[in-house]
N, C-alpha and C positions, 0 to 999 in steps of 0.2 A: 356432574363433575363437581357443580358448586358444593352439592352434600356430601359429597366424600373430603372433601376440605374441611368442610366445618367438621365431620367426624373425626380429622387427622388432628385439625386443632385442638377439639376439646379433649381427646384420648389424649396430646402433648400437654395441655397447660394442666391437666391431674393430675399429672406423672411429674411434673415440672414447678409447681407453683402451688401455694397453698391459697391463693386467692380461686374462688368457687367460680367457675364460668356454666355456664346455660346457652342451649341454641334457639332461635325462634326463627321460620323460613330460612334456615341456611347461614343465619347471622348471629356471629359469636359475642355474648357479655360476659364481661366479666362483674360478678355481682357480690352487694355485700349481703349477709346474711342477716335479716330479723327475726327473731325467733324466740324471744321472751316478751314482755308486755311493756319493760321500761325499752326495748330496742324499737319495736313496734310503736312506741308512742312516738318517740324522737324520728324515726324516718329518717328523713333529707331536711329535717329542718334547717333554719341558718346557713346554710351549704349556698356558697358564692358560684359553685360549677360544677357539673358534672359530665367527665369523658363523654366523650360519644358513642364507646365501646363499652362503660358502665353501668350497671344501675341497683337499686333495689331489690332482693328478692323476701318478701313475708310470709313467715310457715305459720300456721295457727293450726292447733288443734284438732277442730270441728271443721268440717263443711257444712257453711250455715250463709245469709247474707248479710255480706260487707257491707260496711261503706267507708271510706276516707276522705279525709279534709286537709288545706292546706297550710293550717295553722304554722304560719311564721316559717313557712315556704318561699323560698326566694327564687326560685327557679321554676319555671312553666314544666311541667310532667304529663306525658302518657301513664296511666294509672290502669292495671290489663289487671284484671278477674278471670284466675284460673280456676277450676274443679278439680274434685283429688284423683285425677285420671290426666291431669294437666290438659285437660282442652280448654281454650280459652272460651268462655261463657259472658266476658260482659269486659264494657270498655267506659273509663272518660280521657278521650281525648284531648292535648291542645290545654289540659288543666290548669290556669290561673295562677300565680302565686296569693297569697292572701296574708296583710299583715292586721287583719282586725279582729285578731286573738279568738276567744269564743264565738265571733258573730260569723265568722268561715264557716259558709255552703259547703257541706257532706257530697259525696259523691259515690253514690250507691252505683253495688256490681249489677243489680237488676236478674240476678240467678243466684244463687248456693253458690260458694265459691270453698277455699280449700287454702289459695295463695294467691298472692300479689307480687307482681313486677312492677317497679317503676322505674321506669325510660326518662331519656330527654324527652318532651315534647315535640311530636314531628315525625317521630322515631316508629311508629306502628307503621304510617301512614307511608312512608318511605320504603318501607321492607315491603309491605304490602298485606301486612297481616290481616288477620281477616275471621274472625269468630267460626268456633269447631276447631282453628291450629295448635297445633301441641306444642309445646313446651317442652325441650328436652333438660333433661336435668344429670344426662351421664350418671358416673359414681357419686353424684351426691347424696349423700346421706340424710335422707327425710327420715323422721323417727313419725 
């Protein structure tokens, strides 16, 4: 019953709203999009808050491995490594903030990854996620 909600929701807020939503176990984000290099580098930086229904979604190119850092991150993040089939392949959870510029610890996908989500922090672990789940993306448009 839970996934036919999330399906009802996310077929309404496309039809409804130009803000991009994504499902992961049955639970609906609504996400902003990075998808060039200067969006990609900025992230959530300096970001004082982030919804609890929000987060990051990062398109790159290639499937190849990531890593990300939390350079001037102010908020703790779940940081979720998807492959271009959306199964989720590699996780850091519970992610730190970090204000010491260049000297911010990388946090590699530990697979070939494709995309990144970044969550509150807490936010895997609460839903239940769990490596192999997929990532729905409805009509959004991946190039």
């Amino acid at each position: 019953m839970r996934w036919l909600l999330a399906l009802w929701v996310l077929g309404s807020a496309a039809c409804t709203t130009s803000t991009p939503v994504v499902v992961l176990r049955d639970h609906v984000f609504r996400v902003e999009i990075a998808d060039d290099e200067a969006e990609r580098t900025r992230g959530l930086m300096y970001r004082e808050h982030l919804d609890a229904d929000a987060g990051m979604l990062f398109l790159f190119e290639r499937q190849e491995p990531q890593a990300f850092w939390m350079k001037n991150t102010r908020i703790p993040l779940d940081i979720l490594y998807f492959d271009q089939s959306w199964s989720l392949v590699g996780w850091s959870l519970n992610t730190p903030p970090c204000s010491l510029g260049n000297q911010c610890p990388s946090y590699p996908s530990g697979a070939p990854a494709r995309y990144v989500l970044e969550l509150n922090a807490g936010t895997a672990s609460s839903i239940g996620a769990q490596l192999g789940d997929k990532l729905d993306v409805g009509a959004l448009k991946i190039d």
